[in-house]
C-alpha positions in Angstrom: 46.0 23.9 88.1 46.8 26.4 85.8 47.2 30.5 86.9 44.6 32.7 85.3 46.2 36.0 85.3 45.2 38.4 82.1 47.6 39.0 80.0 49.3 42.3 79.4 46.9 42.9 76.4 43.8 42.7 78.3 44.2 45.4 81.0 42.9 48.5 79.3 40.5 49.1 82.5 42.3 51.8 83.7 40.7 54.6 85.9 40.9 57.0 83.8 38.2 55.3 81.7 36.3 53.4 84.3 35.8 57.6 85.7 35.2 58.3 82.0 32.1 55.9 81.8 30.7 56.7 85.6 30.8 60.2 85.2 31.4 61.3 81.9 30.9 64.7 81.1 30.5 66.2 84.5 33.7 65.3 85.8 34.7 69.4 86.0 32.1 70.0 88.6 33.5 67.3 90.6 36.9 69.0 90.6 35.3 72.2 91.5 33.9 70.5 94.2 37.3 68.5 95.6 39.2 71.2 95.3 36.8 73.6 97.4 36.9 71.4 100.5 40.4 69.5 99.9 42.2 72.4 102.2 39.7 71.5 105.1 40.7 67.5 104.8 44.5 68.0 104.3 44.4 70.5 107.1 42.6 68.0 110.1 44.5 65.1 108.5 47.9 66.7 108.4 47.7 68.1 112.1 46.5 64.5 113.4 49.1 62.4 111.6 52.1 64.8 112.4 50.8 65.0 116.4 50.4 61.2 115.9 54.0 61.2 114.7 55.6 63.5 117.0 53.9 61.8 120.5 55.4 58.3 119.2 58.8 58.5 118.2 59.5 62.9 118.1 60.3 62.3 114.0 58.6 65.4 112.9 60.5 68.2 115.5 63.7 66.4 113.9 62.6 66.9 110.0 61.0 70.2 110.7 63.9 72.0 112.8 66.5 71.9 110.1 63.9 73.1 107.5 63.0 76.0 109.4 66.5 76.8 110.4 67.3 77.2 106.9 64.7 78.9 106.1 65.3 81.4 109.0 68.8 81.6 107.7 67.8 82.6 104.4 65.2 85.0 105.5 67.8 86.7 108.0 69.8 86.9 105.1 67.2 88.7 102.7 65.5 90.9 105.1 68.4 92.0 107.6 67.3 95.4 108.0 63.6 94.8 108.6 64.5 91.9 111.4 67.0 94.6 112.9 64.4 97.6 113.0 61.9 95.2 114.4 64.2 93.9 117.5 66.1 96.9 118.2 63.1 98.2 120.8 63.3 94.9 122.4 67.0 94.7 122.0 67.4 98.5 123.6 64.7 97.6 126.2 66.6 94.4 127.9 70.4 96.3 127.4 69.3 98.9 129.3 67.4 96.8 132.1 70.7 94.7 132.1 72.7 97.8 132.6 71.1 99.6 135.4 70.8 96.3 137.2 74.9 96.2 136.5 75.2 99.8 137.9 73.1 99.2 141.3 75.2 96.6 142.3 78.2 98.4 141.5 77.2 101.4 143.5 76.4 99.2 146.5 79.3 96.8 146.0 81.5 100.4 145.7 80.0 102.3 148.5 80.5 99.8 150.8 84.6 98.9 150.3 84.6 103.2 150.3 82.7 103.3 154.0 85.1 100.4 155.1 88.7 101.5 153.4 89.8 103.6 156.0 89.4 102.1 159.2 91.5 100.1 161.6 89.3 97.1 161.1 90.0 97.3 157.1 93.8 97.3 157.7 92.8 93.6 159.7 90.4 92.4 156.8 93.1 93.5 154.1 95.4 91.1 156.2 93.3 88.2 156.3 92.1 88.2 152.9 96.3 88.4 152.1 96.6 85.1 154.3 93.3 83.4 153.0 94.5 84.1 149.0 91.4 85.8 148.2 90.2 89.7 146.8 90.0 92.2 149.2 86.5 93.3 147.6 85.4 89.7 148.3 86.7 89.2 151.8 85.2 92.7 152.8 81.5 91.1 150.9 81.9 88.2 153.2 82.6 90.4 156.4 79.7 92.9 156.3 76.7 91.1 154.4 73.9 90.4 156.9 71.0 88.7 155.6 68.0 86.2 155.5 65.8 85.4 152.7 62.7 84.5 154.6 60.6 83.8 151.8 59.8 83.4 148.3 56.7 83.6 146.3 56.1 82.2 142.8 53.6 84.0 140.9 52.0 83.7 137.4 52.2 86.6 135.5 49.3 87.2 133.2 46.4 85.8 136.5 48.5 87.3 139.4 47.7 83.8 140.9 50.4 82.3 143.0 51.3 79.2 141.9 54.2 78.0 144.3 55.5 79.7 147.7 58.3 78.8 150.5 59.2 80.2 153.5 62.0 79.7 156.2 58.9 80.3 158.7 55.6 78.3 157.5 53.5 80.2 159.9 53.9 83.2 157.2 52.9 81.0 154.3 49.3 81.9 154.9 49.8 85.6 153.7 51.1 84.0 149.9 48.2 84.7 148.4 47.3 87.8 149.4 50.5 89.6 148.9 50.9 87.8 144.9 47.9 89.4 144.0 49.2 92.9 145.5 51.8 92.4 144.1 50.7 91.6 140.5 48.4 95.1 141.0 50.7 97.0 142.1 53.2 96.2 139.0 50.3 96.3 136.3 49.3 99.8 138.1 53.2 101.0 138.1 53.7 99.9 134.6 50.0 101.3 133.1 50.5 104.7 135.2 53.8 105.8 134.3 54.4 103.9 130.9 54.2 105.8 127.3 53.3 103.9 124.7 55.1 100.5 124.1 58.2 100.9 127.5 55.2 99.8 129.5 57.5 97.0 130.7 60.7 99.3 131.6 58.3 100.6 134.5 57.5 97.4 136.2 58.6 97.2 140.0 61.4 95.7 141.3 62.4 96.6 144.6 59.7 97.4 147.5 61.3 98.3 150.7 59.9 98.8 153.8 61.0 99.3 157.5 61.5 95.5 158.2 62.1 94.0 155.0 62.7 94.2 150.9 60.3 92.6 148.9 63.0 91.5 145.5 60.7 91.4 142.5 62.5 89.5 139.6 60.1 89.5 136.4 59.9 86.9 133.6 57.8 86.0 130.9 55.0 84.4 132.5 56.2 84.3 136.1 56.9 86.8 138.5 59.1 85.7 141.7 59.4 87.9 144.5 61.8 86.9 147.8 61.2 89.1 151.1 64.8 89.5 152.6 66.0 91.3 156.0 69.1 92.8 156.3 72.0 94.2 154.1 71.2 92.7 150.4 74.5 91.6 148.9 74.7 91.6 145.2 75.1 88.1 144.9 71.4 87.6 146.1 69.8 89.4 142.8 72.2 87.0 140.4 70.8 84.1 142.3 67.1 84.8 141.7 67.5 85.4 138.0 69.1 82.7 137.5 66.1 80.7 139.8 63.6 82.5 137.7 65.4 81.3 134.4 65.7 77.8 135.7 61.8 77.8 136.6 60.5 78.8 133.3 62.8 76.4 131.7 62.1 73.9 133.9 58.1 74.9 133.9 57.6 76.2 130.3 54.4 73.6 129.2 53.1 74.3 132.4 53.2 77.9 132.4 51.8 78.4 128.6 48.9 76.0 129.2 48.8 77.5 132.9 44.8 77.2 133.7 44.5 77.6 137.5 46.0 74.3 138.1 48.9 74.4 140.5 49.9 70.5 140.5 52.4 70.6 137.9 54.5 73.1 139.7 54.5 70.7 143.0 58.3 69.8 142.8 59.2 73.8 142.4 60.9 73.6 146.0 63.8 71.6 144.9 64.6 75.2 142.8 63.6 77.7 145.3 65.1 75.9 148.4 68.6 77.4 147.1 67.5 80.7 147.2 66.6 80.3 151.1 69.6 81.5 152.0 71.2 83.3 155.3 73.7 84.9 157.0 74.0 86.1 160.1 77.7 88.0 161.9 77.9 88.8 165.3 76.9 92.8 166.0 79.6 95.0 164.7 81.1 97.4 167.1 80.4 101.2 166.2 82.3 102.4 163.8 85.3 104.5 164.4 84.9 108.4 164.1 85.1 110.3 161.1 87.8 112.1 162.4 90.0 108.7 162.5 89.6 108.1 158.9 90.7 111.8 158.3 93.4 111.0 159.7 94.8 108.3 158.2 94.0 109.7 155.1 96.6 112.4 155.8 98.8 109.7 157.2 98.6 108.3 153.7 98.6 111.2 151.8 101.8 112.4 153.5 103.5 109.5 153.2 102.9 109.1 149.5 104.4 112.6 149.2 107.3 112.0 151.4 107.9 108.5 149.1 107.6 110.5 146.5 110.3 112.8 147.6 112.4 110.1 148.5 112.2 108.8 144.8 112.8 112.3 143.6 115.5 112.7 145.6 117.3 109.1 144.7 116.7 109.9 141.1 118.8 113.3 141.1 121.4 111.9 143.2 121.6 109.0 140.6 122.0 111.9 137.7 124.6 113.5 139.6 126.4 110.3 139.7 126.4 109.5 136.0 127.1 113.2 134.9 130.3 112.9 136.4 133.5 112.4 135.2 135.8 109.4 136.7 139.1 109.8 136.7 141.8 108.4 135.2 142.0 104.6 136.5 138.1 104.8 137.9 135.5 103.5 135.7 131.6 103.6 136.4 130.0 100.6 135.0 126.1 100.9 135.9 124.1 102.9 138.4 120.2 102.4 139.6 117.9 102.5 142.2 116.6 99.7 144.3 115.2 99.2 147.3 115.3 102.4 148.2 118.9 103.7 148.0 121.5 104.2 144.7 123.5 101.4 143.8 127.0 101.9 141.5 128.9 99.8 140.4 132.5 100.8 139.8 135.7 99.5 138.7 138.8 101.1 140.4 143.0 100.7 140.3 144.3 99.8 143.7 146.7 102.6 142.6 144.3 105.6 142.7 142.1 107.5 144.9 139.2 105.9 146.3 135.8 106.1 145.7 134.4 107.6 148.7 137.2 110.3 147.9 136.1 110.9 144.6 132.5 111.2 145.4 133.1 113.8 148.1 135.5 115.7 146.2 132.1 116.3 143.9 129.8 117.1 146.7 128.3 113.5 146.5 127.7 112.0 150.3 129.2 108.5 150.1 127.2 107.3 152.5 124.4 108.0 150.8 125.1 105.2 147.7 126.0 101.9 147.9 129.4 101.3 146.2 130.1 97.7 144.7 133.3 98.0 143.7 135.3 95.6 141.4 139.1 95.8 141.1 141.3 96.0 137.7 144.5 97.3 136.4 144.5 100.4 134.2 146.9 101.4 131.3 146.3 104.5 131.6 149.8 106.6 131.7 148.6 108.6 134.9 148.0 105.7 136.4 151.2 103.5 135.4 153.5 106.3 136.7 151.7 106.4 140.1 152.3 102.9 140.3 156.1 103.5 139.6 156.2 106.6 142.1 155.0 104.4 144.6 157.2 101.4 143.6 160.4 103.8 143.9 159.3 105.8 146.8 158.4 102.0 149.0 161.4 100.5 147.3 163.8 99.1 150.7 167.5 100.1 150.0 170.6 100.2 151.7 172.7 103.2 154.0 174.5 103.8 150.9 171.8 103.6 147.9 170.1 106.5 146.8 167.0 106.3 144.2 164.3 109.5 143.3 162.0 109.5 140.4 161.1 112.5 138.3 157.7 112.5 136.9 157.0 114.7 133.8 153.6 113.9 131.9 154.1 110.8 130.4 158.4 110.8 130.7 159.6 109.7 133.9 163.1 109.9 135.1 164.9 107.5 137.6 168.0 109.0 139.1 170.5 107.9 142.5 172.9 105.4 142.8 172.4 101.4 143.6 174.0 98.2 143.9 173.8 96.6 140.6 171.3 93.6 142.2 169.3 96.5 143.5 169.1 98.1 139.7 168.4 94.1 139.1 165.5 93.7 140.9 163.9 96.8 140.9 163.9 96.4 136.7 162.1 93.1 137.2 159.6 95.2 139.7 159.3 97.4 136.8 158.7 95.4 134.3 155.8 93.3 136.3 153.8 97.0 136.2 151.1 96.4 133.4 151.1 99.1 130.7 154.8 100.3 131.7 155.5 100.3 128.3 153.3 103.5 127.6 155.7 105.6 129.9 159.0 107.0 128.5 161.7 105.7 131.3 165.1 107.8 131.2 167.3 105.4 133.4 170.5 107.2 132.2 171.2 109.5 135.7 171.0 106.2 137.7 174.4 105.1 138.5 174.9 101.3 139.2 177.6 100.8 141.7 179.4 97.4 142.6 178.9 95.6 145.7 182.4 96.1 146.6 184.6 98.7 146.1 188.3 98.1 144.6 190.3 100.7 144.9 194.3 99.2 143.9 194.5 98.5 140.1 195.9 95.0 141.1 193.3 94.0 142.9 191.0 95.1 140.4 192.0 93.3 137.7 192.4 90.1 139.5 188.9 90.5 140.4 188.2 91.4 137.2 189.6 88.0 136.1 187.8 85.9 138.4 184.4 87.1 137.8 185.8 86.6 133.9 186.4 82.8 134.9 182.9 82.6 136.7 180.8 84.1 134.0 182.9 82.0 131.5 181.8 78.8 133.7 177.9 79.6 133.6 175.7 77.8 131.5 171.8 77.6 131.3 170.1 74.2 130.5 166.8 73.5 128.7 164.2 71.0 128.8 163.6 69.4 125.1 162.3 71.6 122.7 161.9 74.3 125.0 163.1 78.0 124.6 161.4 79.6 127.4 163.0 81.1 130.5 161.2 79.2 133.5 161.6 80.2 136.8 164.7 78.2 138.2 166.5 79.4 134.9 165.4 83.5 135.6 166.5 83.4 139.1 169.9 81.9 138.2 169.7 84.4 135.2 169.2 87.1 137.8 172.5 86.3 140.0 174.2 86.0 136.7 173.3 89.4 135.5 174.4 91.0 138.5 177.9 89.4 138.3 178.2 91.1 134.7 177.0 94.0 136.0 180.3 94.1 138.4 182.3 92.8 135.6 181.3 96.2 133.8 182.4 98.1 136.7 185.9 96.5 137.1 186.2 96.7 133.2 185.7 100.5 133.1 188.5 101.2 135.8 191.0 98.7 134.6 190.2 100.2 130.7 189.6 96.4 129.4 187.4 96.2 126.5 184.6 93.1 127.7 182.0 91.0 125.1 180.0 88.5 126.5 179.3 85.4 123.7 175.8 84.1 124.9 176.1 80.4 122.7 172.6 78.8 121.9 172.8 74.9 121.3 170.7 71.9 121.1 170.4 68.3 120.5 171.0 66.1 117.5 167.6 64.9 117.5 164.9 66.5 115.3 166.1 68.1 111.8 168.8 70.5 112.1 167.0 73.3 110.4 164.4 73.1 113.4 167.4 72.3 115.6 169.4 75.9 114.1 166.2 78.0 114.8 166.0 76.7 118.4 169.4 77.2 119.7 168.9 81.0 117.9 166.0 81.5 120.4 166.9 80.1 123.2 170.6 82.4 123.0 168.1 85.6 122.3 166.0 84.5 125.3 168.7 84.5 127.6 170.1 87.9 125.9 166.7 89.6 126.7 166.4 88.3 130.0 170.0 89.5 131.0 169.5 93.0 129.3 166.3 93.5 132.0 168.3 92.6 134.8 170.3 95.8 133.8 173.2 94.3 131.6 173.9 96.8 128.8 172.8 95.6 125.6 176.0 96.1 123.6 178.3 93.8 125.6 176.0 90.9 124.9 176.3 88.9 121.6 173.2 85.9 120.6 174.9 83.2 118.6 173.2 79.7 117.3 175.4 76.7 117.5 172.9 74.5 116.1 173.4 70.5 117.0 176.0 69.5 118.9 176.8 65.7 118.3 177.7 65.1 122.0 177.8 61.5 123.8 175.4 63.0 126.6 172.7 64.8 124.6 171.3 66.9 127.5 174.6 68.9 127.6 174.0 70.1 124.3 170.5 71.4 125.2 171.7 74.2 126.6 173.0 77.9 126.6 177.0 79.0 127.0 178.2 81.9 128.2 182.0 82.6 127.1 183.4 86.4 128.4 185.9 87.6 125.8 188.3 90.5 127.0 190.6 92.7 125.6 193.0 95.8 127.1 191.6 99.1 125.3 194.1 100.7 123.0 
């Protein structure tokens, strides 16, 4: 069986020339004719297929939305100023609704925390709303609102018809209909009477009070709802039924453009409105305190704001004073400032000087009135090192037959008296523990140093003489390895020592012998002997020193440096000699 199908060459019956040989000529009246009713037949067929379309799968709302976004876009973009100038009536008309509906509930929400500010019952409430965490604006709110919304009415706009209602009490239901069509009359009347030109709407109703009750009117596109409510209206209550009406027309919208004086659609409305049947009821307040109270209190307050303000005015100068002043010498002030109520200083002070409390009232400050942290340290200052020596001397314990006096003289100081050569000992070492002693000028040169006995027969002296010679001469201070420091076993055995060549001086002068005092520094064969030479040099100079502040004169002792000695017992080299030359003065 073989497929007839024409060939290529054969199909010249297109339509062009099968409309060519049926109509021939004429074929321009046909087009008139098409194209004068081909608007009518694209119109009916294009609404039914894209209303076919959008009922079975919703394709055409999303091709068409995007399209006419972007074409919005673009037109917004071309014609700014003309869209501007046409919504800045409607724009103006809605601020201005939206701002005088701010500033009612402001003045209410303000008036009542002003009538209940100053009261003994406000002091409570500011208390509890502390303790619950909460505003005191929004405690006092939940304290004095008193309330029921007994009803709410649902009316459409443009036919005053009402087309849902719901009450706490059904026996007032039966009154809906009558007072949505009042209502609707009285609005249009309102808005007609006292409108000019196109702010007919800024004139529409919405507030009717009467003895018993306020009628709420909250107006929307096509619906009106109105809520009848007793007692004091909190602010809260006019948020809650715009946002009701919002929520119905966007709940409602079909129904409400295609409204016809069917009410069926709008039968599941109470599910909305029940939340706007809302009540609140306080137990009867007492009477409210007299005027005169709050007068009062207000003084109270006033007065005590100015007498807190004094206080602070007051702390402030007295914290000026104290920071204008001048310490003294040994006294430093290192910060001053105010808290809790009283001046705070903080001060560094010698234990040698005056006191604070002293200084303060010597410059008309009350002590008591600042609270004085004070921290102790030790000053350098020359004033205050030569106090510190005054009081050393003057406290200084001596014997029946020592005298000791200090003469102070800006920053030269002279010590003068006679003592026992351990006394003039010690109270060197005293002296030299005194921090910044080296900024005073000591003259020591009136002091006389006396020995502890007295030796009168030349025989006698000189064999003293020679035994403290062979005493000295036996003395000898060990070290530790590689150590040239005085410790404090060697500088209280230094300290005896000193005061036994402090005698020898004595004896010396009356006998005329000429004394020298080798001090012989040695050390150990082990390490080098170069570092071996350097130490025994230190450790002879360290024992020099040491004497000479025990009150040795310098010019009898003579440092020398032995270096290594190669000795069986190495710790008897580690050490420093003392050998007493004397001599008869010629």
């Amino acid at each position: 069986m073989t497929s007839k199908v024409p060939s290529p060459e054969r199909t010249d019956h297109s339509l062009d020339s099968v409309r060519a040989l049926l109509i021939g000529r004429d074929d321009k009246y046909i087009d008139e004719k098409l194209s004068h009713n081909a608007k009518q037949y694209v119109t009916d067929v294009v609404s039914e297929a894209l209303l076919t379309r959008e009922n079975k799968d919703g394709s055409v709302n999303k091709v068409l939305v995007p399209l006419v976004e972007k074409s919005l876009h673009r037109s917004i973009e071309a014609n700014s100023e003309k869209i501007v100038g046409s919504l800045y009536p409607l724009v103006g008309t809605l601020v201005r609704k939206a701002f005088a509906s701010f500033v009612i509930e402001f003045v209410e929400r303000t008036n009542t925390l002003i009538e209940n500010s100053l009261s003994p019952r406000s002091i409570s409430w500011r208390f509890k709303a502390w303790q619950s965490g909460v505003r005191y604006s929004e405690f006092v709110a939940s304290q004095i609102y008193q309330y029921q919304v007994q009803q709410l009415l649902v009316i459409h706009r443009e036919t005053g018809t009402l087309l849902r209602g719901l009450s706490s009490d059904p026996e007032k239901e039966k009154d809906a209909d009558l007072i949505s069509s009042m209502l609707v009359a009285i609005n249009d009347f309102v808005a007609d009477a006292f409108s000019q030109g196109s702010d007919a709407t800024e004139n529409e109703i919405g507030e009717i009070k009467t003895g018993d009750f306020t009628l709420l009117i909250k107006i929307g596109p096509q619906a009106i709802l109105v809520a009848a409510v007793t007692g004091v209206i909190p602010p809260s209550i006019r948020q809650k039924l715009q946002l009701t009406l919002e929520e119905f027309h966007k709940f409602y919208q079909q129904p409400l453009s295609q409204y016809n004086g069917d009410n069926a659609p709008f039968e599941g409305a109470e599910t909305i409105l029940s939340d706007c049947l809302v009540s609140e009821r306080k137990e009867e307040q007492k009477k409210k305190p007299k005027r005169l109270l709050g007068g009062v209190l207000l003084i109270v307050l006033v007065g005590a704001l100015v007498a807190l303000s004094a206080m602070r005015l007051s702390l402030s100068i007295l914290k000026s004073d104290i920071e204008s002043l001048t310490p003294p010498d040994g006294i430093l002030v290192a910060d001053t400032f105010i808290t809790n109520g009283k001046v705070h200083t903080k001060i560094l002070r010698d234990p040698a000087v005056e006191s604070v409390s002293e200084w303060l009232s010597a410059n008309d400050i009350n002590a008591k009135d600042v609270n004085i942290i004070e921290e102790p340290f030790a000053s350098l200052k020359a004033s205050v090192v030569a106090k510190k020596l005054s009081q050393l001397v003057r406290q200084y314990p001596l014997s029946s037959k020592e005298t000791l006096s200090l003469i102070l003289d800006n920053e030269s100081v002279g010590i003068s008296g006679s003592v026992f050569s351990s006394t003039a000992a010690h109270l060197s070492q005293q002296m030299d523990a005194i921090p910044g002693i080296d900024n005073l000028s000591i003259d020591i040169d009136a002091l006389e140093v006396i020995p502890v006995i007295e030796i009168d027969d030349s025989t006698l002296q000189r064999a003293a003489l020679a035994r403290l010679v062979d005493k000295i001469s036996s003395q000898s201070v060990p070290f530790a390895t590689n150590q040239e420091n005085i410790s404090a076993v060697q500088l209280a055995k230094l300290e005896a020592l000193a005061s036994d060549i402090v005698q020898l001086e004595v004896l010396a002068a009356k006998t005329k012998t000429f004394i020298s005092i080798v001090v012989l520094g040695a050390s150990d064969n082990s390490g080098s002997s170069a570092r071996n030479k350097v130490l025994s040099r230190k450790r002879a100079d360290n024992v020099v020193n040491t004497l000479i502040s025990f009150g040795v004169a310098s010019d009898t002792l003579i440092a020398v440096s032995l270096g290594e000695l190669p000795l069986k017992k190495p710790s008897m080299g580690r050490s420093v000699m003392i050998n007493v030359l004397t001599s008869d003065i010629q």
